[in-house]
C-alpha positions as CSV (number, residue, x, y, z in Angstrom):
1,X,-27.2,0.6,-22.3
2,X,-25.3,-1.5,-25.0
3,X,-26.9,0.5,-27.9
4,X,-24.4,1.5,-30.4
5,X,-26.1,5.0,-30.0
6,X,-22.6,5.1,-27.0
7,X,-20.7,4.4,-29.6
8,X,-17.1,6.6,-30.4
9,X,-16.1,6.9,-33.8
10,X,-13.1,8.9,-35.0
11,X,-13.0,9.0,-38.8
12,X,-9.8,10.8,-40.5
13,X,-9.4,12.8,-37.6
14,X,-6.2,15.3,-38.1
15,X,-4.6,18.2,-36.0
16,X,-2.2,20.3,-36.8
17,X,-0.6,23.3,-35.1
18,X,1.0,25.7,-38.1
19,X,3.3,22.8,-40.0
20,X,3.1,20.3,-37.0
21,X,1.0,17.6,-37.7
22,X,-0.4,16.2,-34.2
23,X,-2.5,13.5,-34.9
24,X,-2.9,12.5,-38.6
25,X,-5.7,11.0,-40.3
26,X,-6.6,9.1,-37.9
27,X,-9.5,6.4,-38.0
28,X,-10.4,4.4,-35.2
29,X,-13.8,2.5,-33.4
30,X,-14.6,2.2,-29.6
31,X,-17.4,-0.5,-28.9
32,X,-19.9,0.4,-26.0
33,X,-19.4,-3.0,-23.1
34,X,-15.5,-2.8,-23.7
35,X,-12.6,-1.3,-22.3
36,X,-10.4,-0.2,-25.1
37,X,-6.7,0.8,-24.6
38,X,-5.4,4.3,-26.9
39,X,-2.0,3.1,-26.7
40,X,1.3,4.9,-28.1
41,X,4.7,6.4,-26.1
42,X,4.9,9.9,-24.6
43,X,4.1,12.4,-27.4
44,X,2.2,9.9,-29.9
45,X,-0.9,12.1,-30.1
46,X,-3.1,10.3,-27.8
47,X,-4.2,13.6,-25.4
48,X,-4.6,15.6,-28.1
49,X,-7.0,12.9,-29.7
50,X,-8.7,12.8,-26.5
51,X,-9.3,16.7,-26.6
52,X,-10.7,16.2,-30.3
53,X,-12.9,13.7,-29.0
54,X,-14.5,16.0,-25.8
55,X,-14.3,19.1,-28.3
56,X,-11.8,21.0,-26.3
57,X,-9.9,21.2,-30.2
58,X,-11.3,21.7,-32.6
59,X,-9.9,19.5,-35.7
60,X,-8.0,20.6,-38.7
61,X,-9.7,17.5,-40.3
62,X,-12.0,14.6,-39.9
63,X,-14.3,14.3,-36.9
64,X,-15.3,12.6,-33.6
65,X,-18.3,11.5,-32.6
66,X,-19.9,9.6,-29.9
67,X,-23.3,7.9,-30.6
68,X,-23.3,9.7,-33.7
69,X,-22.8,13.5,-32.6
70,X,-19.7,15.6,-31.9
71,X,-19.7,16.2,-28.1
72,X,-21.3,20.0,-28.5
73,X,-24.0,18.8,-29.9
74,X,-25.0,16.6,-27.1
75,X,-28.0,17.8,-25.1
76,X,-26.8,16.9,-21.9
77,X,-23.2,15.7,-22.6
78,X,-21.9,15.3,-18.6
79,X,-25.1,12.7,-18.5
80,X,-23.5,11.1,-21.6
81,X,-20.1,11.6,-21.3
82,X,-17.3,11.1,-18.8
83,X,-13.8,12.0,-18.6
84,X,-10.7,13.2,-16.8
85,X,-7.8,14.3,-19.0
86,X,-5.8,15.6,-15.9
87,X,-5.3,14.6,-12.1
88,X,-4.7,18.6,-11.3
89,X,-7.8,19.7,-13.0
90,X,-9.8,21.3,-9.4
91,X,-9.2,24.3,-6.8
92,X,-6.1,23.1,-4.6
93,X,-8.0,24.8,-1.8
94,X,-11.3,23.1,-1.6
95,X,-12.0,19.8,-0.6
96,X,-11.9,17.2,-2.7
97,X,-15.8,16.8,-1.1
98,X,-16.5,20.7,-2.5
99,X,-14.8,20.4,-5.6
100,X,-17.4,17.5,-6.9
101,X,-21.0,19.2,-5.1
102,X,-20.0,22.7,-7.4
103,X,-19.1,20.2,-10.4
104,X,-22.7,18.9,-9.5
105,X,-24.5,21.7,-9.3
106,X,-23.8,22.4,-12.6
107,X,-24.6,19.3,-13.6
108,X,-28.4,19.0,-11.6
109,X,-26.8,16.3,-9.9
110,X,-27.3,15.6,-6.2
111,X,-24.8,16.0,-3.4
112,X,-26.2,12.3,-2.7
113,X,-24.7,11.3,-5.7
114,X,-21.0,12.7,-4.8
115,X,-20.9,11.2,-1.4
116,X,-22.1,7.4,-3.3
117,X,-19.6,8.0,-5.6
118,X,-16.3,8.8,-3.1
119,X,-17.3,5.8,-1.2
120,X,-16.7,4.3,-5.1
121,X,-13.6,5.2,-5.6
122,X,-12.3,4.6,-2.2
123,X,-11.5,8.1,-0.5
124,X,-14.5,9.0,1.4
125,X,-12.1,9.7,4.6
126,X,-9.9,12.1,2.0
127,X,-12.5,13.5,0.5
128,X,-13.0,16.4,3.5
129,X,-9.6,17.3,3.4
130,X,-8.1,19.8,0.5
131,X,-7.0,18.3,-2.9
132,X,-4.1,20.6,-3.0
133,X,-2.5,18.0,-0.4
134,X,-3.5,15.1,-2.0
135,X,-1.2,12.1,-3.3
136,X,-1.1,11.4,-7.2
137,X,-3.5,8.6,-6.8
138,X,-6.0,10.3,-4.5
139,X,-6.0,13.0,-7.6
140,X,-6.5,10.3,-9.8
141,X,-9.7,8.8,-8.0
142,X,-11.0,12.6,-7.7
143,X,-11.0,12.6,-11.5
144,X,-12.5,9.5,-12.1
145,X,-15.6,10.2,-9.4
146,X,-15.6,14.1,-11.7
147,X,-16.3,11.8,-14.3
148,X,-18.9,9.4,-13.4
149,X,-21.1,12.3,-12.0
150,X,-23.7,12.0,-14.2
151,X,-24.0,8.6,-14.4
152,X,-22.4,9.1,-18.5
153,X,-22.6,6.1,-20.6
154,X,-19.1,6.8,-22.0
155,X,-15.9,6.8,-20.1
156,X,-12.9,8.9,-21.6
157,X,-9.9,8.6,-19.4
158,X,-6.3,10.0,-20.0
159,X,-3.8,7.7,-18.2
160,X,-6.2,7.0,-15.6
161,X,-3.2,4.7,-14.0
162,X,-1.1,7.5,-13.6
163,X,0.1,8.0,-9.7
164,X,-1.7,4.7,-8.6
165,X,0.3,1.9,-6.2
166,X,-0.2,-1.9,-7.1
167,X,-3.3,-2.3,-5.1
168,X,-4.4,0.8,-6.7
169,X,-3.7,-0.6,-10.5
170,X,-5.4,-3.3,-9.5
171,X,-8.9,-1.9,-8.1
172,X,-8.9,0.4,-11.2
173,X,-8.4,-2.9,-13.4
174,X,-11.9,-4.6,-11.8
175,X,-13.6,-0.9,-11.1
176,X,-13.4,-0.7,-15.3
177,X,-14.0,-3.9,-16.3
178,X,-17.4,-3.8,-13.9
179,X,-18.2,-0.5,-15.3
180,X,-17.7,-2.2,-19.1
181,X,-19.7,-5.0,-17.7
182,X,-22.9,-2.7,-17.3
183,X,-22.2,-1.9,-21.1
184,X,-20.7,1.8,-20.8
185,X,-17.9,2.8,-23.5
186,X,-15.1,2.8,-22.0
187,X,-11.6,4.7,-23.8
188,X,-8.5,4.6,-21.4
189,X,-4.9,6.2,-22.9
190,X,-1.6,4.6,-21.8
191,X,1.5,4.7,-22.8
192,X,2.5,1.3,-21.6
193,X,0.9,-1.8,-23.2
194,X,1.8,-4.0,-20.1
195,X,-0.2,-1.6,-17.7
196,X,-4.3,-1.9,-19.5
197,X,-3.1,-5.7,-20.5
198,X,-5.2,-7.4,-18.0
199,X,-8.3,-4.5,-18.0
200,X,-9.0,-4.1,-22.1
201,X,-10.4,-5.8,-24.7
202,X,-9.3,-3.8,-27.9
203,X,-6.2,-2.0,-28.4
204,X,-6.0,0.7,-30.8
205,X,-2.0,1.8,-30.7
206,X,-0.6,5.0,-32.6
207,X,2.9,6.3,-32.9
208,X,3.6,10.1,-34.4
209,X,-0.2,10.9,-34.6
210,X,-0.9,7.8,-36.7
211,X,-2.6,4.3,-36.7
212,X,0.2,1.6,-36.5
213,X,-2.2,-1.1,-34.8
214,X,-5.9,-1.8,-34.0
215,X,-7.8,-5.0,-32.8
216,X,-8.5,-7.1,-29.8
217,X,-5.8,-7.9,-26.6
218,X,-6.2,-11.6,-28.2
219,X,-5.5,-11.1,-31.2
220,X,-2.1,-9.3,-30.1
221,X,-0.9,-12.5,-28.9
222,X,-0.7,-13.9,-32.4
223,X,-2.4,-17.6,-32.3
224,X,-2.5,-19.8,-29.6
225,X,1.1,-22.4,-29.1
226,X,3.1,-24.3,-26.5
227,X,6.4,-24.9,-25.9
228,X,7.7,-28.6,-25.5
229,X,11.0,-29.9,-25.2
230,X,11.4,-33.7,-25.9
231,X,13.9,-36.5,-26.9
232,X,13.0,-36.4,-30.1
233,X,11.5,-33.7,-31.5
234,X,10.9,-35.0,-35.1
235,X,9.1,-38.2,-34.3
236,X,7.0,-36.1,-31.8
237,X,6.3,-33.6,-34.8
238,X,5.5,-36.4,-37.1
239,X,3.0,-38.2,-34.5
240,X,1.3,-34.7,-33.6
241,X,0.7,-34.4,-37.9
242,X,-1.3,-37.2,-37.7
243,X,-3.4,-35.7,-34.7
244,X,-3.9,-33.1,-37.3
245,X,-1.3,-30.2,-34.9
246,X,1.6,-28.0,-37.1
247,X,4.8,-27.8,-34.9
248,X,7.9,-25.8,-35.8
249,X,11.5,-26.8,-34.5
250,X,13.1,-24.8,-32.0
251,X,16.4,-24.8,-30.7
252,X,17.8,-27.2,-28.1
253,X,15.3,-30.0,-29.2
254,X,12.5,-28.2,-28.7
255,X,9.0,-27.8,-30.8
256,X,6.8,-24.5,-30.8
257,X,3.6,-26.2,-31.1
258,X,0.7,-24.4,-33.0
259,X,-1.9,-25.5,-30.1
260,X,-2.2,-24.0,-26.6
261,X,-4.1,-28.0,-25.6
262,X,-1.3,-29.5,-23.6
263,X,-2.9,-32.2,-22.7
264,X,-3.5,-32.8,-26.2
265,X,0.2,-32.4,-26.4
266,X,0.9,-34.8,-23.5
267,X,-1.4,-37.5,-25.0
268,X,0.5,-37.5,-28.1
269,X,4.0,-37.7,-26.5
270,X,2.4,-40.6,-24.1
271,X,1.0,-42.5,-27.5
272,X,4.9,-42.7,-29.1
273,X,6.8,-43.6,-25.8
274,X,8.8,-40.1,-25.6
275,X,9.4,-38.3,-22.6
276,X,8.4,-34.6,-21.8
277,X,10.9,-32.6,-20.0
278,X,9.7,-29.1,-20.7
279,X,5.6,-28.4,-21.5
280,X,4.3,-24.8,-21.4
281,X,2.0,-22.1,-23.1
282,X,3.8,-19.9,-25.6
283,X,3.4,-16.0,-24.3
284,X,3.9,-13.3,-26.3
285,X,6.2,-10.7,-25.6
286,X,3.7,-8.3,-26.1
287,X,5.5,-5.0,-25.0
288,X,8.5,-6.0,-27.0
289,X,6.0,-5.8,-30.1
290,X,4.8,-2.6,-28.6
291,X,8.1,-1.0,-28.7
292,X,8.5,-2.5,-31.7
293,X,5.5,-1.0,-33.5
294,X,6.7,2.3,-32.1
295,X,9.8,2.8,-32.0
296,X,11.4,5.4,-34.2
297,X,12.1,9.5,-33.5
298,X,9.2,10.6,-32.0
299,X,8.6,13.8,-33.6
300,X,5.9,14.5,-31.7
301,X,7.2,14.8,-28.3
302,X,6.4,18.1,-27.4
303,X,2.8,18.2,-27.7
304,X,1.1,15.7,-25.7
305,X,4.1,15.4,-23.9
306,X,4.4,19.2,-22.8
307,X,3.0,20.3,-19.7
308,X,-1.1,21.1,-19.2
309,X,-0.1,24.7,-19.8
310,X,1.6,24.6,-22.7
311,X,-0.6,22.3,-24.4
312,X,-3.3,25.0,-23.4
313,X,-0.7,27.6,-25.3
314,X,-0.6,25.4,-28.3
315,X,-4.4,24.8,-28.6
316,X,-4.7,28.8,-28.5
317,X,-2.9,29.0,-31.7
318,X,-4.9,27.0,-33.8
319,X,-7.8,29.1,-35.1
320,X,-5.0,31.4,-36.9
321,X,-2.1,28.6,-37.6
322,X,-3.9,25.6,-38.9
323,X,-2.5,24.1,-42.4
């Protein structure tokens, strides 16, 4: 299951609605065995990316595909792909039990298989009541159960977080990262950096329908430092030189040491005769840099950040309006 035949691949992709440019030339890679994070504020372009991706759009340029085919050319594409783009998508008046056996019948999938999988997600209890009554979260784990149905090999998830309590975040962050650990491809949106920081392991981050970042969580955090605060800072710089370690001064007598080995750090300090009186890793501020990276008029709020309906409204134009 960790062929790259799972693989997503979005090369040059653009939308645009009339003049209004959604999503703009937009390249990116999603690895089968990791979680990756589509990350960018309200508006950036992600959902519409999203719909490109499961061919509910079609693009004004560019393409998506997974495993090297757009998704309607896939034979059996709920066997090999997943997703849940919104937590309202099912008949308020069946249960949440109904909703997933019709979903499965037109998938050949057995009603054994919807009962296994809303013991999965945690609302087996729920799951003979109607969805119209249930709780954001409860929605939420609907969706995700939709979407592992047919056992897909790719996972595309649109704020999957959305509605969830702490314990909820939480068994999302491990249900993922066990689902990546079986080698599915895994592509979760977000608008926050600091809710998929623990769960991913590549971040691909776009602001007004464009690229501005893509990589690993690590590299994120810039390189590995500490933080030490001593009596004196410049013979402490000068005997870590020799143990082959850069430093920086910082204020208050402080060094930002380019190593995150304090007992390396310690050792040194030890060797001189200087005190420690503050020794600690270096963390990013990594949704500062977020906010950084995007910050700016969005001129895109409107589209993924309109309502389901409206969005619907929008799509509808595009065979006639489409630069």
């Amino acid at each position: 299951m960790t062929s790259t035949a799972t693989a997503i691949e979005i090369e040059g992709l653009t939308k645009r609605f009339g003049d209004f440019v959604a999503v703009d030339n937009l390249s990116f890679h999603v690895e089968p065995g990791r979680v990756t994070g589509f990350l960018g504020p309200n508006g950036a372009g992600k959902t519409t990316t999203l719909r490109m991706v499961l061919g509910l759009i079609r693009p004004s340029a560019g393409r998506a595909t997974i495993g090297g085919q757009e998704y309607g050319a896939i034979p059996q594409p709920l066997r090999t792909v997943g997703s849940a783009l919104e937590a309202t998508s099912f008949h308020p008046g069946r249960t949440g039990r109904d909703h997933l056996r019709v979903l499965a019948a037109t998938a050949g999938v057995s009603d054994k298989r919807v009962d296994e999988l809303l013991e999965l997600v945690g609302i087996p209890a729920a799951a003979r009541k109607r969805a119209g009554g249930y709780s954001m979260g409860m929605r939420q784990r609907l969706g995700l159960a939709a979407a592992l149905l047919g056992d897909p090999q790719v996972l595309v998830l649109d704020e999957p977080a959305n509605g969830l309590d702490p314990e909820g975040i939480r068994w999302l962050r491990g249900f993922l990262r066990h689902l990546a650990a079986e080698g599915r491809t895994i592509l979760v949106s977000s608008h926050m950096l600091q809710e998929v920081e623990q769960t991913v392991d590549d971040v691909v981050i776009i602001s007004n329908g464009r690229l501005v970042r893509a990589g690993t969580m690590a590299s994120l955090h810039g390189p590995a430092s500490a933080e030490v605060h001593t009596s004196d800072p410049a013979k402490l710089a000068g005997a870590l030189r020799i143990a082959d370690v850069t430093s920086t001064p910082a204020s208050e007598g402080r060094l930002i040491v380019e190593t995150d080995d304090l007992r390396l750090i310690g050792d040194v300090a030890m060797r001189v005769g200087l005190p420690i009186w503050l020794l600690q890793p270096r963390v990013s501020d990594l949704e500062g840099m977020f906010f950084a990276l995007t910050e700016g008029q969005n001129r895109n709020l409107g589209a993924d950040a309109a309502a389901p309906q409206d969005r619907d409204l929008i799509a509808g134009r595009e065979g006639g309006n489409e630069a």
